[in-house]
ROMARDREN-630962 format. One record per residue (C-alpha): x, y, z. Coordinates in steps of 0.5 Angstrom, whole numbers, plus 500, padded with zeros to 3 digits. Layout:
N
XYZ/...
This chain:
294
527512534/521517537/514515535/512519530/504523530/500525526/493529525/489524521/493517522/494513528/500509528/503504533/509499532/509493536/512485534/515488528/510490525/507498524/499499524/497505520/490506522/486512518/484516524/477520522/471516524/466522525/468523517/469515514/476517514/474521509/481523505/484530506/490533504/493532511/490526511/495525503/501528507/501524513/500518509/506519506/510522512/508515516/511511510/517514510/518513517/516505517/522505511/527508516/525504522/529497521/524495528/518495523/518490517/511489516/507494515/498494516/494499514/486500517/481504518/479508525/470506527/466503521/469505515/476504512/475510508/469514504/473517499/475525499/472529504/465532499/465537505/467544499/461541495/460542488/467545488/471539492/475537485/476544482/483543481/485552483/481550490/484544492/492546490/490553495/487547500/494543500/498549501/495550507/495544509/503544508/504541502/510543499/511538493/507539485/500541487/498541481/499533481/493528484/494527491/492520491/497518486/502521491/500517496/499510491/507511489/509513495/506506498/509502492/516505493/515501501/521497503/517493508/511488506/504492506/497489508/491493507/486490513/479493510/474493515/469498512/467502506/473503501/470508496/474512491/481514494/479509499/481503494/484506490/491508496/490500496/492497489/499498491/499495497/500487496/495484500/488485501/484483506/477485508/472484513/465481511/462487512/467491507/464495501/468498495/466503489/470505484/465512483/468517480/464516473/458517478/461524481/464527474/470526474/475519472/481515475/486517480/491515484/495511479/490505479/488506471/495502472/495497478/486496478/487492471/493489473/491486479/483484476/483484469/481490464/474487462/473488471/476493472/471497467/466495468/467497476/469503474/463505468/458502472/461506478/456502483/459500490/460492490/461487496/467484499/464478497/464480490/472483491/475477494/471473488/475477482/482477486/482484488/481482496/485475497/481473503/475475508/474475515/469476521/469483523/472481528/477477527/480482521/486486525/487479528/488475521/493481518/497481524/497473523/500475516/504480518/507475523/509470519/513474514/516477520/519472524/522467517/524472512/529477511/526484511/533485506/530479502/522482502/524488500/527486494/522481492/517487493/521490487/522485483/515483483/513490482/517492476/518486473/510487471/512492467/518488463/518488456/520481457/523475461/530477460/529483464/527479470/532474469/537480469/534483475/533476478/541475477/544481480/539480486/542473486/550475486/548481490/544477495/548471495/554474498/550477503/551476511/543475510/545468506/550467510/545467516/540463513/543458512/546457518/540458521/537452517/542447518/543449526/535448526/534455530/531462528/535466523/537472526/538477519/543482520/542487513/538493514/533496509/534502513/541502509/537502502/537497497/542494492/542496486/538491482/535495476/540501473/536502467/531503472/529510473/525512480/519516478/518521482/513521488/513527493/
């Protein structure tokens, strides 16, 4: 498969594992509509490639991403203003939707596991797109600020969903009326960040991370534990979970990837997963309906 280009975005793939890395330093990576188009371009690649099976998301320079670009000013959320910039841009999905909240849901429909590696500022849309990844890991220097209060307008990129799941709503309204910019040390004491490192070891400990999901686990088996715990959080009850659960057992149970695994683990040697991702996934949840992302 070609290597994919894009205007705002690095993308790379080495060992399994895709690197995203958000390619404006001159601007913090500040989001644009390319930016949002390129992003959701770049994860339809990685879902496609069954080389990739684990996928990290950075920033280029000092930041990991300043929120949206302010360079219209005054009317950089005038809604008229930012449909006319997309479509120049090339979009040609629903513009009157949030562009962050296209980019989030494209993000939490990932086959592959997702970890963000923060290596500086995350401000508006800058942490935000990271709610739904799985795994949050910043660097010592990171910020993030849920701002939007202080710049007039409210929550975008679906995370008035995923910010109170993964932190609790007393925390989440409290970084999001106060609109201040907080430490990662703060970040990884309330559980938005599940671990921090030295700048300089970050893209190295995420690497380590994805590596280990790369060399043991079935790319087939992490896809649909990535759906079952994200949809389960939205159950009315453990019963759906259980039915979901006991499909994905009769379903993977059957699989060439069981067979494999189990071979591999009483031959004592690597596991050599057969199933393809690329292929889509088993149909586990049928009363489940996609929402739709583009």
């Amino acid at each position: 498969m070609s290597k994919p280009q894009f205007e705002t975005l690095l993308y790379d793939v080495e060992d399994g594992i895709a690197t995203i890395t958000l390619n404006r330093p001159d601007r913090l990576n500040a989001f644009t509509p390319k930016m949002m188009l390129d992003m959701i371009a770049a994860f339809d690649a990685t879902d496609a490639d069954d080389a990739v099976k684990a996928v990290i998301v950075t920033g280029a320079g000092r930041g990991f991403c300043a929120g949206a670009d302010l360079g219209a000013g005054g009317g950089t959320f005038d809604q008229g203003a930012r449909e006319a910039e997309r479509r120049a841009a090339g979009d040609t999905g629903d513009v009157t939707r949030d562009g962050g909240g296209r980019v989030s849901l494209r993000i939490f429909e990932s086959l592959k596991p997702v970890i963000a590696a923060v290596n500086g500022a995350a401000v508006g849309v800058g942490v935000t797109m990271q709610l739904p990844m799985d795994i949050r890991l910043a660097s010592t220097d990171a910020k993030f600020g849920f701002v939007f209060a202080r710049r007039g307008i409210a929550l975008e990129a679906c995370s008035s969903w995923f910010l109170p799941r993964l932190v609790g709503p007393p925390t989440a309204l409290e970084w999001c009326y106060s609109g201040r910019v907080f430490s990662a040390q703060e970040a990884h004491a309330k559980g938005l960040v599940q671990a921090l490192h030295a700048p300089e070891d970050l893209l190295p400990a995420a690497r380590a991370l994805a590596t280990e999901f790369v060399a043991n686990a079935s790319p087939m088996s992490m896809a649909v534990t990535r759906q079952l715990i994200w949809r389960g959080m939205v159950a009315d009850h453990p019963m759906e979970a259980h039915r979901a659960d006991s499909r994905s057992m009769r379903q993977r149970g059957a699989s060439d990837d069981a067979r494999e695994g189990i071979a591999a683990f009483l031959e004592k040697r690597p596991a050599d997963f057969p199933d393809r991702v690329s292929k889509g996934l088993p149909d586990l949840w049928p009363e489940w309906q996609a929402p739709e992302y583009r």
